[in-house]
N, CA and C atoms as an extended XYZ file, in Angstrom:
258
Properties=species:S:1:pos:R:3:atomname:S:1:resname:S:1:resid:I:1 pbc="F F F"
N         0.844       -1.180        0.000 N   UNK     1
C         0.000        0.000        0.000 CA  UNK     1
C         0.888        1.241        0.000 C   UNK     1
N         0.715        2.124       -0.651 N   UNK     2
C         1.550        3.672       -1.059 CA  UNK     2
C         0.802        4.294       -0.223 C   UNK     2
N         1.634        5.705        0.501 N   UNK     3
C         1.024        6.173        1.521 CA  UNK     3
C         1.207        7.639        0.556 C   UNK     3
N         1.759        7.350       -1.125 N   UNK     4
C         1.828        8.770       -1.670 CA  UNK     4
C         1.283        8.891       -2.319 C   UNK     4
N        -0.291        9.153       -2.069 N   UNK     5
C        -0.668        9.424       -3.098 CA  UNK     5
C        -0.873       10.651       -4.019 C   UNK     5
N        -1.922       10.794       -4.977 N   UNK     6
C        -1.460       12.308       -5.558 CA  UNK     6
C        -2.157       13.544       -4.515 C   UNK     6
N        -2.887       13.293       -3.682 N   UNK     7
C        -4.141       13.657       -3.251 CA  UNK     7
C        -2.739       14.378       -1.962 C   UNK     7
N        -2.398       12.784       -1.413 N   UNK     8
C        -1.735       13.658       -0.149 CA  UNK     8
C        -0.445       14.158       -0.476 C   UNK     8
N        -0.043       14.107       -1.461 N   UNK     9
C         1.293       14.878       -1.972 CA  UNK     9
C         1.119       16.422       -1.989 C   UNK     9
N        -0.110       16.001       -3.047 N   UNK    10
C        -0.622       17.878       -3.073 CA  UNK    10
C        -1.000       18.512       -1.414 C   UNK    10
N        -1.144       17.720       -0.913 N   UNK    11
C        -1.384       18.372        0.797 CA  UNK    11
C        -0.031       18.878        1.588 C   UNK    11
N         0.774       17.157        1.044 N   UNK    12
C         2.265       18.177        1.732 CA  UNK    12
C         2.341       19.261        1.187 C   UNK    12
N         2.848       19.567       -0.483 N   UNK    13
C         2.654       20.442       -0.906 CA  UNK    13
C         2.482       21.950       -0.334 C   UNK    13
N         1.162       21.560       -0.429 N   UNK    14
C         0.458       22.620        0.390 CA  UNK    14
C         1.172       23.323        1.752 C   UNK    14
N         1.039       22.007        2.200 N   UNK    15
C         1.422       22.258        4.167 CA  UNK    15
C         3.115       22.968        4.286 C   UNK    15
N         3.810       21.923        3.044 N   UNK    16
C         5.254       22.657        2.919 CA  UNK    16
C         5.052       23.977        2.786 C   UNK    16
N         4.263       24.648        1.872 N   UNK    17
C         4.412       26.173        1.187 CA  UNK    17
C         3.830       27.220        2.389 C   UNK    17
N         2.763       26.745        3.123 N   UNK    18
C         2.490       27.384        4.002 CA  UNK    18
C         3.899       27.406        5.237 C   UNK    18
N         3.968       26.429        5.400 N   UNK    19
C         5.113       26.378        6.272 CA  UNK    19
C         6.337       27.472        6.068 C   UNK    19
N         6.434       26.998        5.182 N   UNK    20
C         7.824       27.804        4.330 CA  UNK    20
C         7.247       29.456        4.504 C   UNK    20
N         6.567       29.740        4.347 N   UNK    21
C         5.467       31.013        3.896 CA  UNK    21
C         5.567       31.940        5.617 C   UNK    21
N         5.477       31.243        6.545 N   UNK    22
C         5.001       31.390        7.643 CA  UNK    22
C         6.179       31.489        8.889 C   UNK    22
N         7.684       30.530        7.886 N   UNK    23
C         8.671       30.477        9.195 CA  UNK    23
C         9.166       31.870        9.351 C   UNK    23
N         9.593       31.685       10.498 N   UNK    24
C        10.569       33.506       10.755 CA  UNK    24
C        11.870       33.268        9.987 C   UNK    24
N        12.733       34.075        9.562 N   UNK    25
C        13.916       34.440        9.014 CA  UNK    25
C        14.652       33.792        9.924 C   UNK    25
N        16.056       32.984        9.654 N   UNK    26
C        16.646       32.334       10.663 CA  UNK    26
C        17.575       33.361       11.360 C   UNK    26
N        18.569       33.383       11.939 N   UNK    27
C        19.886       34.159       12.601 CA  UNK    27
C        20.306       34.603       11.717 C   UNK    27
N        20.455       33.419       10.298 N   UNK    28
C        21.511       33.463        9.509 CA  UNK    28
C        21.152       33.556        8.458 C   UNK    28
N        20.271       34.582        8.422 N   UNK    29
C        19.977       34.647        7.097 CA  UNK    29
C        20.426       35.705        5.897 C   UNK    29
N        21.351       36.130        6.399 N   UNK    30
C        22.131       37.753        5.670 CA  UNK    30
C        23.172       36.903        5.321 C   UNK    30
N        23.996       35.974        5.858 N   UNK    31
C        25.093       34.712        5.075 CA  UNK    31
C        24.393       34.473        3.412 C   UNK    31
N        23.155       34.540        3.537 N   UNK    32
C        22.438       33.648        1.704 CA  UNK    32
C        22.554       32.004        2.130 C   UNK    32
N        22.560       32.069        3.736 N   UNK    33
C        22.507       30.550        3.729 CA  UNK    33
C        20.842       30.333        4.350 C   UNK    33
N        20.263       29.353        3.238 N   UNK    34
C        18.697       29.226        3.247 CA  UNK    34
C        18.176       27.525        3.219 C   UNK    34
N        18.645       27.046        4.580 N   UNK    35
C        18.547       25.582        4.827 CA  UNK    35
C        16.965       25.237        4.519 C   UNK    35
N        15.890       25.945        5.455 N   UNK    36
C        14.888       25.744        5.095 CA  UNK    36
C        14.064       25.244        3.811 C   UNK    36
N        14.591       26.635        2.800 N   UNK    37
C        14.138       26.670        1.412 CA  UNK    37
C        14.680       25.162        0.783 C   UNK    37
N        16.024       25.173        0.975 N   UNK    38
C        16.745       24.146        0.507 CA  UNK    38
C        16.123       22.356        1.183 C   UNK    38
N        15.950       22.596        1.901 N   UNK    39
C        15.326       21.185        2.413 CA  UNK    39
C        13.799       20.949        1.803 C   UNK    39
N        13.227       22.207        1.550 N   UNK    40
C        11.785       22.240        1.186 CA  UNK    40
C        12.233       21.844       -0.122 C   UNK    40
N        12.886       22.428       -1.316 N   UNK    41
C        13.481       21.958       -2.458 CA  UNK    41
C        13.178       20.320       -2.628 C   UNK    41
N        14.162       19.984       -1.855 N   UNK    42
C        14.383       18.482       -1.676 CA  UNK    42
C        13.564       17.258       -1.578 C   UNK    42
N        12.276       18.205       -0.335 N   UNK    43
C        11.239       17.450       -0.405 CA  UNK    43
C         9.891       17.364       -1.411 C   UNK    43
N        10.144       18.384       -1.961 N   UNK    44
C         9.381       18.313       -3.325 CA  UNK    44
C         9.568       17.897       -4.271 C   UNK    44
N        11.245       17.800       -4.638 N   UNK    45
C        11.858       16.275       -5.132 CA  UNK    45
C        11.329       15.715       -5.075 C   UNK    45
N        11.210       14.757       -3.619 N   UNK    46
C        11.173       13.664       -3.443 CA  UNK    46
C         9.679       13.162       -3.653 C   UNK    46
N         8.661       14.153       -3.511 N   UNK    47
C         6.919       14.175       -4.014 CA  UNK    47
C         6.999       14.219       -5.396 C   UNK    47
N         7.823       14.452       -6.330 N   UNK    48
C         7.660       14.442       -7.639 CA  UNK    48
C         8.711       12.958       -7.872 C   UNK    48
N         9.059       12.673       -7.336 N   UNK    49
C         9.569       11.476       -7.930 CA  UNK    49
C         8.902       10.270       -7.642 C   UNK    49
N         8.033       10.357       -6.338 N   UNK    50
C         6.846        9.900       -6.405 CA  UNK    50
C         5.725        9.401       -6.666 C   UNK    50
N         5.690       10.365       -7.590 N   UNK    51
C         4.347       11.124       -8.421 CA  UNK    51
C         4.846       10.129       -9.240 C   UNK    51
N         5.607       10.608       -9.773 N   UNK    52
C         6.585        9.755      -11.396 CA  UNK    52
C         6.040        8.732      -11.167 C   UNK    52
N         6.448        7.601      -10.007 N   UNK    53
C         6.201        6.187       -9.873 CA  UNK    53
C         5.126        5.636      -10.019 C   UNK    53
N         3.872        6.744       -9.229 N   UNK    54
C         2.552        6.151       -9.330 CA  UNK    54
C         1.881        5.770      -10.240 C   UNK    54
N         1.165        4.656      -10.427 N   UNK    55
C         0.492        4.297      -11.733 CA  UNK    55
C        -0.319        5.420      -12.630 C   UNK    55
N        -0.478        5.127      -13.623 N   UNK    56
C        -1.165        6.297      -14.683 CA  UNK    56
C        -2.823        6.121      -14.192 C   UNK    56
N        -3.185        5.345      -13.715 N   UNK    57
C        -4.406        5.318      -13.444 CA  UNK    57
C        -5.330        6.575      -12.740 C   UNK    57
N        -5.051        7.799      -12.649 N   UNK    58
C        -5.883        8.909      -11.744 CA  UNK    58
C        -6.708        9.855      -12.675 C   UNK    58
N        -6.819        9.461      -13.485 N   UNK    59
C        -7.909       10.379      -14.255 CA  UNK    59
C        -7.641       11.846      -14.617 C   UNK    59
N        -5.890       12.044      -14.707 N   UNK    60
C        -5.602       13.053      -15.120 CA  UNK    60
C        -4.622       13.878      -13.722 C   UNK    60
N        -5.082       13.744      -12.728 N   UNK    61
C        -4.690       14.105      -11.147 CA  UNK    61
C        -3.267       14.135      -11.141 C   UNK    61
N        -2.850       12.900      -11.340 N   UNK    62
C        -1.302       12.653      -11.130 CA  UNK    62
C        -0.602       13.618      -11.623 C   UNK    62
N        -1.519       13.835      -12.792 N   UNK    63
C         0.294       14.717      -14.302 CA  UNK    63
C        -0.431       16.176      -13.325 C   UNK    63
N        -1.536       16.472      -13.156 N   UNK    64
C        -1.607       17.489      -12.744 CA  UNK    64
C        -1.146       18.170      -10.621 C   UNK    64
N        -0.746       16.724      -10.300 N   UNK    65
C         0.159       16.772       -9.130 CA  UNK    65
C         1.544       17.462       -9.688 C   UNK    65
N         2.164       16.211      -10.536 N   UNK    66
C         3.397       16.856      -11.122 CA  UNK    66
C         3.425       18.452      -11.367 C   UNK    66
N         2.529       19.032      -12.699 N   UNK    67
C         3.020       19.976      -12.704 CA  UNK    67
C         2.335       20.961      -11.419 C   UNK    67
N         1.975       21.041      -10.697 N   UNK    68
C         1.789       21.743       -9.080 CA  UNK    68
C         2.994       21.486       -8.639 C   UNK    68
N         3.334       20.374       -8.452 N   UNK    69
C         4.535       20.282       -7.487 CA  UNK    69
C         5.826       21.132       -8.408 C   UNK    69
N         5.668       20.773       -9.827 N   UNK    70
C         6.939       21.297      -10.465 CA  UNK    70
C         7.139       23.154      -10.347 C   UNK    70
N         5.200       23.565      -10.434 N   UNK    71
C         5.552       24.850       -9.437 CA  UNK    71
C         5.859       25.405       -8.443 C   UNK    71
N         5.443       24.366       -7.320 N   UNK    72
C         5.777       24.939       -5.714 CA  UNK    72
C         7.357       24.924       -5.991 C   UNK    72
N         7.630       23.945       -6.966 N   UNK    73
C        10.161       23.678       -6.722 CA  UNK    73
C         9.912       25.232       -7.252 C   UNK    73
N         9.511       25.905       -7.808 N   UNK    74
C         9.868       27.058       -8.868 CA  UNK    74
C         9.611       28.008       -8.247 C   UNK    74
N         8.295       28.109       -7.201 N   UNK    75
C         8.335       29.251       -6.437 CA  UNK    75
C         9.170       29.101       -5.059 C   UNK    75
N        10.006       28.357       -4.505 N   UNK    76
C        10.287       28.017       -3.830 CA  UNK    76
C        11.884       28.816       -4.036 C   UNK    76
N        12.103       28.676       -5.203 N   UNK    77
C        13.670       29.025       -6.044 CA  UNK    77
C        13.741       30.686       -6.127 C   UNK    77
N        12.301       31.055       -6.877 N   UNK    78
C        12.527       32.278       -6.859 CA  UNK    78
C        12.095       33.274       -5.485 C   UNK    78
N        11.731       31.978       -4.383 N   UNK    79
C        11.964       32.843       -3.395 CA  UNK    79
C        13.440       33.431       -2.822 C   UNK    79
N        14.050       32.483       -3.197 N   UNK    80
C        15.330       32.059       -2.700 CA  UNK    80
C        16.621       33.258       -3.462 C   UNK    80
N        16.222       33.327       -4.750 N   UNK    81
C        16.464       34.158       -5.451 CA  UNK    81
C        16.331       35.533       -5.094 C   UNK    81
N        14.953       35.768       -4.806 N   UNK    82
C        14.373       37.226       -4.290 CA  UNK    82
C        15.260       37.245       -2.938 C   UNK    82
N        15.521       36.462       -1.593 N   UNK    83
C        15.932       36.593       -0.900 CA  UNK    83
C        17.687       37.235       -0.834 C   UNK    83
N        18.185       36.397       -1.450 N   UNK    84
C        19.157       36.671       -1.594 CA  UNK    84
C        19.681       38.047       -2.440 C   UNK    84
N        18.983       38.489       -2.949 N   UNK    85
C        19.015       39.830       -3.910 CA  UNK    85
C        18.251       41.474       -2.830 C   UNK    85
N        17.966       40.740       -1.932 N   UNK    86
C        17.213       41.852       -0.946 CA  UNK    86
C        17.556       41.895        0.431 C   UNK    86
């Protein structure tokens, strides 16, 4: 039994971006060192590679997990981007 499905991926998703959205600025964040962002990165990886695995069977859901998730990696980057430039 898969505990990933597309349904609760898009929830981490979710729960990641809010999270991310919501933490305070660390100590260290004038270094451009951005562990948070970077771990969030990673784990959206790891929901899109996921995704990849799951059978084609969802009625369209899945590819449309993928590309959600392939946006949260993208806004996630150009936060990271914006951060570091400000």
């Amino acid at each position: 039994m898969s505990f990933a499905t597309p349904t609760r991926v898009l929830a981490l998703a979710a729960v990641l971006g809010t999270a991310i959205a919501i933490q305070p600025a660390p100590s260290f964040a004038g270094n451009n060192q951005q562990v948070f962002m970077e771990r969030a990165i990673q784990h959206l990886l790891e929901a899109r590679r996921e995704l990849e695995k799951a059978s084609r069977n969802k009625g369209g859901h899945r590819v449309k997990a993928i590309q959600l998730t392939d946006m949260a990696i993208d806004e996630v980057k150009r936060g990271m981007r914006f951060a570091k430039n400000h």
